[in-house]
ROSE-4610 file (N, C-alpha, C; in Angstrom, 1 decimal, always signed):
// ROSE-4610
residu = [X/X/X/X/X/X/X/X/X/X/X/X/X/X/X/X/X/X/X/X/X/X/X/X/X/X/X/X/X/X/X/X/X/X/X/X/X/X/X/X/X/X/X/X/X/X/X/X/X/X/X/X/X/X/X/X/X/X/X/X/X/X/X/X/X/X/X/X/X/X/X/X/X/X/X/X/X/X/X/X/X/X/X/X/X/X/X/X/X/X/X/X/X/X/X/X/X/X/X/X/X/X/X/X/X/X/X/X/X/X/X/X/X/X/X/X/X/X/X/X/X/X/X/X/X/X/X/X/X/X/X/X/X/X/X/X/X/X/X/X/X/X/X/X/X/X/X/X/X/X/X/X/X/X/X/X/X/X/X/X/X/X/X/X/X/X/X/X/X/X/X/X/X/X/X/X/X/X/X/X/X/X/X/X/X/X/X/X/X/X/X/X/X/X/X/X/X/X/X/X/X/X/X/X/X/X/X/X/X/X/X/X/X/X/X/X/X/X/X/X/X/X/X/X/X/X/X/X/X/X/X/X/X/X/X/X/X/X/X/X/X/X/X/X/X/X/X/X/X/X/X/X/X/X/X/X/X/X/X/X/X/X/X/X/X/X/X/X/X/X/X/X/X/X/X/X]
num = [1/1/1/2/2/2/3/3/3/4/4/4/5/5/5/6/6/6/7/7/7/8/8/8/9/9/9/10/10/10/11/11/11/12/12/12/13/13/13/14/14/14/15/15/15/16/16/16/17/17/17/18/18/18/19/19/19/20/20/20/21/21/21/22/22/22/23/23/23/24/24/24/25/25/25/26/26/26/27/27/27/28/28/28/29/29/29/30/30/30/31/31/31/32/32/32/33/33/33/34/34/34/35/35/35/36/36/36/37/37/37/38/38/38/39/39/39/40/40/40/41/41/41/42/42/42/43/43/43/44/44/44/45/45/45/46/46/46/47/47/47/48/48/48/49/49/49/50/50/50/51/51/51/52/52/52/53/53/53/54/54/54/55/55/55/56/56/56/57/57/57/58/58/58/59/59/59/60/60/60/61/61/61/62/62/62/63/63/63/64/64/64/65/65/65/66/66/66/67/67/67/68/68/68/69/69/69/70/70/70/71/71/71/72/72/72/73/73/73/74/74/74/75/75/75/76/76/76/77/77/77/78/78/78/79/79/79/80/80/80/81/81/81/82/82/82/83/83/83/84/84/84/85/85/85/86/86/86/87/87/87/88/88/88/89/89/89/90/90/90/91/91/91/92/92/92]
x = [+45.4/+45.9/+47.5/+48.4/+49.5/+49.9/+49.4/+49.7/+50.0/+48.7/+48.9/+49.9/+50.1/+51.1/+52.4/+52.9/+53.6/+54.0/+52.8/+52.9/+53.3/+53.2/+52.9/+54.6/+55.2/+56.6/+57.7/+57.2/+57.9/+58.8/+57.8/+58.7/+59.8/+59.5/+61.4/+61.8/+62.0/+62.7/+63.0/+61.9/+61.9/+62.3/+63.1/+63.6/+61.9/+61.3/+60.2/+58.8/+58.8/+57.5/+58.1/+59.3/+59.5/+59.5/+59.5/+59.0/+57.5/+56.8/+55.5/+55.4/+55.4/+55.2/+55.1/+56.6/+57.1/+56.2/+55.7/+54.7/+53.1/+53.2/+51.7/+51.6/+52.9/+52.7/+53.1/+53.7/+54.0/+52.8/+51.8/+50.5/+49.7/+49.8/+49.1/+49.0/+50.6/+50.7/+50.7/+50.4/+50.0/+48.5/+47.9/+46.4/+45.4/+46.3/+45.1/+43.9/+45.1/+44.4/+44.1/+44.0/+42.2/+41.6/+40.4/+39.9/+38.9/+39.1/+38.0/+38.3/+37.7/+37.3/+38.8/+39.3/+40.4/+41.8/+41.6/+43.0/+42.6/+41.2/+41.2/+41.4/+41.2/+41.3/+43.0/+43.3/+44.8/+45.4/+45.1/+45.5/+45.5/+44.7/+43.7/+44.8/+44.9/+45.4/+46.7/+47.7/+49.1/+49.1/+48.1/+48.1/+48.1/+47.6/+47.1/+48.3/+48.9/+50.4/+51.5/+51.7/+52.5/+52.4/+51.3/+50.6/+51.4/+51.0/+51.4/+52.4/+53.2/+54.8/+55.5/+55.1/+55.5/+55.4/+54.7/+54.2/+55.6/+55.3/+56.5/+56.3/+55.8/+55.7/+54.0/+54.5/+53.5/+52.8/+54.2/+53.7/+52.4/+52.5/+51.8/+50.6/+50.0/+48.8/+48.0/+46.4/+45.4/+44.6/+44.1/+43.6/+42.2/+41.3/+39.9/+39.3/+38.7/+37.7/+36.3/+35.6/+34.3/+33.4/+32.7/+32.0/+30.9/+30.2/+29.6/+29.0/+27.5/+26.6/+25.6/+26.0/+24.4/+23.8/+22.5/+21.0/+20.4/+20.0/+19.2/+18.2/+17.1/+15.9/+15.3/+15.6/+15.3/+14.5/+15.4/+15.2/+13.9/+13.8/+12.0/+12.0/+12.2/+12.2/+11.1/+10.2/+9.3/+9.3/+8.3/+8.8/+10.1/+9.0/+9.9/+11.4/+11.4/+12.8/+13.7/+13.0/+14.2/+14.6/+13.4/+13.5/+14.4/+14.6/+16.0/+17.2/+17.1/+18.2/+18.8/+18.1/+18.6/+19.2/+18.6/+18.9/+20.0/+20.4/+21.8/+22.7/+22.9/+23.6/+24.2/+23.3/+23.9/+24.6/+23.8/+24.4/+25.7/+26.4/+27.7/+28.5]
y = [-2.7/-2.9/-2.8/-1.8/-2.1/-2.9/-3.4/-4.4/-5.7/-6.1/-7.2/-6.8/-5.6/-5.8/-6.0/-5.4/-6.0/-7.8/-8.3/-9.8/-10.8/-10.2/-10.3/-9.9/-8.6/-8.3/-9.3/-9.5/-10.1/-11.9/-12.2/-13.1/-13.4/-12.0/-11.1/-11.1/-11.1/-10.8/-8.7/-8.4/-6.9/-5.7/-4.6/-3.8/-2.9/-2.9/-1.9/-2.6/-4.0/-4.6/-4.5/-4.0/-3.4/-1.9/-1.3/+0.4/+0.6/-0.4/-0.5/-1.0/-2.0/-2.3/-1.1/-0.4/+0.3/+1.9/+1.9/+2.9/+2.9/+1.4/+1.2/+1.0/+0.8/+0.7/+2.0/+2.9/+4.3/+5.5/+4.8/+5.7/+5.2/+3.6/+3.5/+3.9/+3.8/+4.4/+6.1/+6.8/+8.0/+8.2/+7.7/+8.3/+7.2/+6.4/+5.2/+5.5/+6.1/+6.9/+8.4/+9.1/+8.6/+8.3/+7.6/+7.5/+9.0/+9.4/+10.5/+10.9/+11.9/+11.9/+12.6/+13.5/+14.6/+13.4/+12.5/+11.5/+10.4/+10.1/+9.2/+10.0/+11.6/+12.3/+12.4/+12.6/+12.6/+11.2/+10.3/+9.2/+8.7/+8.9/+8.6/+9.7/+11.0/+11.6/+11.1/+11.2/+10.2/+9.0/+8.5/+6.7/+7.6/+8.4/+8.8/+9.2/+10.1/+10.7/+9.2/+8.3/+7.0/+6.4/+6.3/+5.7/+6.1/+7.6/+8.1/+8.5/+8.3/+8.6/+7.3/+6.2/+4.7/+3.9/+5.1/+4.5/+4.3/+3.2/+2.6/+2.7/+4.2/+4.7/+4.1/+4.0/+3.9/+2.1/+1.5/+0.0/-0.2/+0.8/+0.8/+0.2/-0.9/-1.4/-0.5/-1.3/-0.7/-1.2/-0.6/-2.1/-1.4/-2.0/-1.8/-2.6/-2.4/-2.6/-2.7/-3.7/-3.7/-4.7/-3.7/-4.1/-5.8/-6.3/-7.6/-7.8/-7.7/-7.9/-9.4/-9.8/-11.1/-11.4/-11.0/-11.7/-12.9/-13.5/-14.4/-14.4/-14.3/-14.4/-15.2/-16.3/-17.5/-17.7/-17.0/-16.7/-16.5/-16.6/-16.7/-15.2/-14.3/-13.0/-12.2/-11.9/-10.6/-9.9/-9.5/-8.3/-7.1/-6.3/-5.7/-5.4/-6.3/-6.9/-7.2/-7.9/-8.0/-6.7/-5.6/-4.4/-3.8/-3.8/-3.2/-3.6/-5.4/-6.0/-5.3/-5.3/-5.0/-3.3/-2.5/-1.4/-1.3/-1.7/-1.6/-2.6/-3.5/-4.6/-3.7/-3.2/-2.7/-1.0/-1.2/+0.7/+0.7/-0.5/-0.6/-1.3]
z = [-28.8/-30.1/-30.1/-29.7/-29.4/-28.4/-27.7/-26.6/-27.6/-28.1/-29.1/-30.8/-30.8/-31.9/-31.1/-29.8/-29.4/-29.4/-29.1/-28.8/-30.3/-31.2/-32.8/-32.7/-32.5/-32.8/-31.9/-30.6/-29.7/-30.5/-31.1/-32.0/-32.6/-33.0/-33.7/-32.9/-31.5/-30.6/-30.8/-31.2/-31.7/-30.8/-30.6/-30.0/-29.7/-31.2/-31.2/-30.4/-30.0/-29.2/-27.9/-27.6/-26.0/-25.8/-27.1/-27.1/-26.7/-27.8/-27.4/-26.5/-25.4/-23.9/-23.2/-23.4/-22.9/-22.7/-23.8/-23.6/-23.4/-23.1/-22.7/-21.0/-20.5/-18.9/-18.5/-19.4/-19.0/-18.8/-20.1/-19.8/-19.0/-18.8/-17.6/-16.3/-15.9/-14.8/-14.5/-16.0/-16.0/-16.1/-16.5/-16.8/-16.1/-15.7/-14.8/-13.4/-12.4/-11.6/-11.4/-11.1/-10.8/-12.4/-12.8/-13.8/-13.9/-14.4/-15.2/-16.5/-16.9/-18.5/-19.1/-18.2/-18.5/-18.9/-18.1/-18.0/-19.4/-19.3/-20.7/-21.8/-22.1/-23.0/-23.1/-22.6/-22.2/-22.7/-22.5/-23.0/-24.3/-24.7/-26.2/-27.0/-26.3/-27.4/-27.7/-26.2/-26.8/-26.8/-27.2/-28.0/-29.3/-30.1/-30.9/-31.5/-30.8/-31.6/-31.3/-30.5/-30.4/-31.7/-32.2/-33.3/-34.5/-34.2/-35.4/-35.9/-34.7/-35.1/-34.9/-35.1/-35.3/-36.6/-38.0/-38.9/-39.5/-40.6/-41.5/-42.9/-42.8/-44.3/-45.1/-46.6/-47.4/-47.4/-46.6/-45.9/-44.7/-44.1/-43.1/-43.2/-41.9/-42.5/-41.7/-41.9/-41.8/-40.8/-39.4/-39.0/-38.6/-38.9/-37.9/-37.6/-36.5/-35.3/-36.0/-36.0/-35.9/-34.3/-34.0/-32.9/-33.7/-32.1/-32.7/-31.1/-31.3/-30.4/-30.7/-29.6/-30.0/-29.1/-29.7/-28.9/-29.0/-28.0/-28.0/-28.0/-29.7/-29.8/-29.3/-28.6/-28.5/-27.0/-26.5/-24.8/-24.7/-23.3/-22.6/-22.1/-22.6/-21.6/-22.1/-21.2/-21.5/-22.6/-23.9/-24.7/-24.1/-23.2/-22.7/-22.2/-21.5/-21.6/-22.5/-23.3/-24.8/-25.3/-25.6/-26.1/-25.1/-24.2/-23.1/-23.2/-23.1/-23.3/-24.8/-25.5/-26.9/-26.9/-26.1/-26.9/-25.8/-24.7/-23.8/-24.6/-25.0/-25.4/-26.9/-27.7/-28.9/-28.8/-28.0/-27.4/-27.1/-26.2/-25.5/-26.7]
């Protein structure tokens, strides 16, 4: 999400979509390796304060995320199968 608001400010030629770059290759290279839970908790939280100390007041927009899974009823697969396919595919 900041990666692509950067790409969105970069038009401006914007000071603040090279802050954001800037702090997306910074936690990368901090919490990338090793991957485990402690470093993605770690990350997530300072995306979380970056976020939140980047707002532009009562302008601020709003953005959310909705997930979007699709199945192929159509397919030749075993009951079984579908009922797997389906419950891994909507789970992720």
């Amino acid at each position: 999400m900041i990666r692509d608001a950067s790409r969105l400010l970069e038009k401006e030629q914007s000071t603040r979509a090279h802050r954001y770059l800037n702090f997306i290759y910074d936690c990368a290279n901090k919490y990338l390796m090793p991957i485990s839970d402690k470093n993605l908790d770690a990350a997530i939280k300072e995306t979380n304060e970056f976020i939140e100390s980047h707002k532009n007041g009562p302008n601020q927009f709003k953005i959310f995320a909705v997930g979007h899974c699709h199945i192929d009823t159509a397919w030749l697969w075993p009951y079984m199968e579908t009922k797997r396919k389906i419950a891994r595919s909507w789970s992720t």
